[in-house]
C-alpha positions as CSV (number, residue, x, y, z in Angstrom):
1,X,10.5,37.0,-17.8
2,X,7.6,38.9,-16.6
3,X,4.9,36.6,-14.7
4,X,7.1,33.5,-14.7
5,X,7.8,31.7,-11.5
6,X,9.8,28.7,-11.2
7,X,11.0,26.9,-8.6
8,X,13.1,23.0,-7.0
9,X,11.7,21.7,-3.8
10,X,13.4,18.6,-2.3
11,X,11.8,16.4,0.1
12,X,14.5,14.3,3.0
13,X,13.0,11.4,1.6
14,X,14.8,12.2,-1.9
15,X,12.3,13.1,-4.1
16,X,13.2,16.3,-6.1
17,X,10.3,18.3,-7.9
18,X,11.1,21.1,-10.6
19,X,7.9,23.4,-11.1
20,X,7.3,26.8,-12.8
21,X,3.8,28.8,-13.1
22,X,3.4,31.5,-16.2
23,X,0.9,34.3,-16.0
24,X,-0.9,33.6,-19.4
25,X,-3.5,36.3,-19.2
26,X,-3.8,38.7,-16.4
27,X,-7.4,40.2,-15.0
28,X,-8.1,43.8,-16.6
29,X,-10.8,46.3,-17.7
30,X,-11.3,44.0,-20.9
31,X,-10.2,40.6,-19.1
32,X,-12.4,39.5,-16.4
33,X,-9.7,37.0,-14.9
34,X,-6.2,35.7,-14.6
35,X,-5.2,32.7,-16.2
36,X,-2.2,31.0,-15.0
37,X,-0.2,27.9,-16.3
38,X,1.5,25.8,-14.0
39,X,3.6,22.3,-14.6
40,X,5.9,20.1,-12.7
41,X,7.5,17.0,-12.8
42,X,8.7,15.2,-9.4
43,X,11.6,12.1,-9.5
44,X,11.8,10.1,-6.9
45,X,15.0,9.0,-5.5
46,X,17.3,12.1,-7.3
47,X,15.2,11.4,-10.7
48,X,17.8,7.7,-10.4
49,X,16.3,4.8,-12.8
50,X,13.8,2.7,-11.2
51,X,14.8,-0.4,-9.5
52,X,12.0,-2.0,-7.9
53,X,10.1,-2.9,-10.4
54,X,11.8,-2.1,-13.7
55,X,15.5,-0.9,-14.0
56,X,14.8,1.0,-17.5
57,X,11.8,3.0,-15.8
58,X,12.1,6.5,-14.5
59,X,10.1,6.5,-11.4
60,X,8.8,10.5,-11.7
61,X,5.7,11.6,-11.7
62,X,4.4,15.2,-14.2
63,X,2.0,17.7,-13.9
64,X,-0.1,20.1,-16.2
65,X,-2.8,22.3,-15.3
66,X,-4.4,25.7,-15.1
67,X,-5.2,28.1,-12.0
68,X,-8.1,31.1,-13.3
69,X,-8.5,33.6,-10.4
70,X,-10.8,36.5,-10.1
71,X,-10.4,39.8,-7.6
72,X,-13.0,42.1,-6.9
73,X,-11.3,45.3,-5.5
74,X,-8.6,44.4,-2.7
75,X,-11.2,42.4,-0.5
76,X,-12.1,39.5,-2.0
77,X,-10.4,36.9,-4.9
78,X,-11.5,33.4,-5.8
79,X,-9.6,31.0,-7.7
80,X,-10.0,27.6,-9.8
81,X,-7.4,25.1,-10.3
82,X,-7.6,22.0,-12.5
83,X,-4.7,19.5,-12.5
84,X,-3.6,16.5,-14.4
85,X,-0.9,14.4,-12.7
86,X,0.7,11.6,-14.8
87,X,1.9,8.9,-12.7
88,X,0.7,9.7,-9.6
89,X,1.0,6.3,-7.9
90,X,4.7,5.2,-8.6
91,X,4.7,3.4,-5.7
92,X,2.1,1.0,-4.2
93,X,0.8,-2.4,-3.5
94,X,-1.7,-2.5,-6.3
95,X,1.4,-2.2,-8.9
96,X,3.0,-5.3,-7.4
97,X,-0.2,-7.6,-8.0
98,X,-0.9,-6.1,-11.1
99,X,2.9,-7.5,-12.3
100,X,2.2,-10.6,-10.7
101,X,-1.0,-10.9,-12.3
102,X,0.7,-11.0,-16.0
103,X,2.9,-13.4,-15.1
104,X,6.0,-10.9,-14.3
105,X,8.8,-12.3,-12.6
106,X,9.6,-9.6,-9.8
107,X,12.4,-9.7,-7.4
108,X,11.1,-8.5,-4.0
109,X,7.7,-8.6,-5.5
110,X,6.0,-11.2,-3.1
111,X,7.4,-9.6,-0.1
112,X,7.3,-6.3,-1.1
113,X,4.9,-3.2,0.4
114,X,5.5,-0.6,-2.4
115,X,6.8,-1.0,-5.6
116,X,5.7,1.4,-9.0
117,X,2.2,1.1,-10.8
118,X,1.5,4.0,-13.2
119,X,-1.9,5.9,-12.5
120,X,-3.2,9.5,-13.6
121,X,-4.8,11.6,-11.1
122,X,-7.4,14.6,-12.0
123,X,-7.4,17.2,-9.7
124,X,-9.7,20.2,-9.5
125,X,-9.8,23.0,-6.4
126,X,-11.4,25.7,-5.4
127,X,-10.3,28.3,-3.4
128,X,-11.3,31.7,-1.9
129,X,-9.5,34.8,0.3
130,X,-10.8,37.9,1.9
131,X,-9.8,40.4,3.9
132,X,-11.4,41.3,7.1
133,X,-9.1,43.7,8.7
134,X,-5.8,45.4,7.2
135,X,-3.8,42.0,8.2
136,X,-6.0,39.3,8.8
137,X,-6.8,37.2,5.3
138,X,-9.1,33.8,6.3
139,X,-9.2,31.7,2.9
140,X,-11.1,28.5,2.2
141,X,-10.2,25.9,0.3
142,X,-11.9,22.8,-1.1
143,X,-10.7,20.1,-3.3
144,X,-11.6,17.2,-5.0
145,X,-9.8,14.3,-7.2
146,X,-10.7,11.1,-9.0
């Protein structure tokens, strides 16, 4: 399909994330930019039910967001990208005292460093590339989240 990526990356520490990127809208003489959505959804351990905190939860985390770019000639493009992550923080230390703190009954819990606590996480970049010479493209890049 035209202006469809998709892709699997695997991390050694197990975690398996399925992504794909469609080119919504692309810059023209009557569109002034690209519009791209992207998506993903990471598992951790082989997308295998949970097990440190809850054996009926799926420890992955998803994504939604957009990417709007703009070019001016072959020099110069600028882009904006605003992500939504669901579940962000399947694993840390906050998670376990918030369990303890309703009364859970978690095995491991006390002793434990990391175990799953569901948070969102906003994301919002900014980017920009030029070209200075026929092979030489600096870009910056600044983002932010909350």
């Amino acid at each position: 399909m035209r202006g469809l990526q998709a892709g699997i990356y695997r991390t050694g520490g197990k975690a398996v994330e399925f992504f794909g990127q469609y080119d919504a809208m692309r810059q023209s003489a009557s569109w002034p930019v690209t519009l791209n959505a992207v998506a993903s959804i990471e598992g951790l351990n082989n997308f295998h039910r949970g097990d440190v905190v809850d054996e009926e939860d799926n420890e992955y985390a998803t994504a939604v967001g957009a990417i709007v770019s703009r070019t001016a000639g072959d020099r110069v493009a600028v882009y904006l990208q605003t992500s939504y992550i669901f579940h962000s923080n399947t694993y840390s230390t906050t998670g376990c005292l918030e369990h303890l703190e309703h009364g859970h009954d978690i095995p491991g819990c006390v002793g434990a460093t990391t175990v799953g606590v569901e948070s969102n996480t906003l994301l919002a970049g900014m980017s920009a590339r030029f070209r200075l010479t026929r092979r030489a493209f600096p870009s910056l890049v600044t983002t932010t989240n909350r």
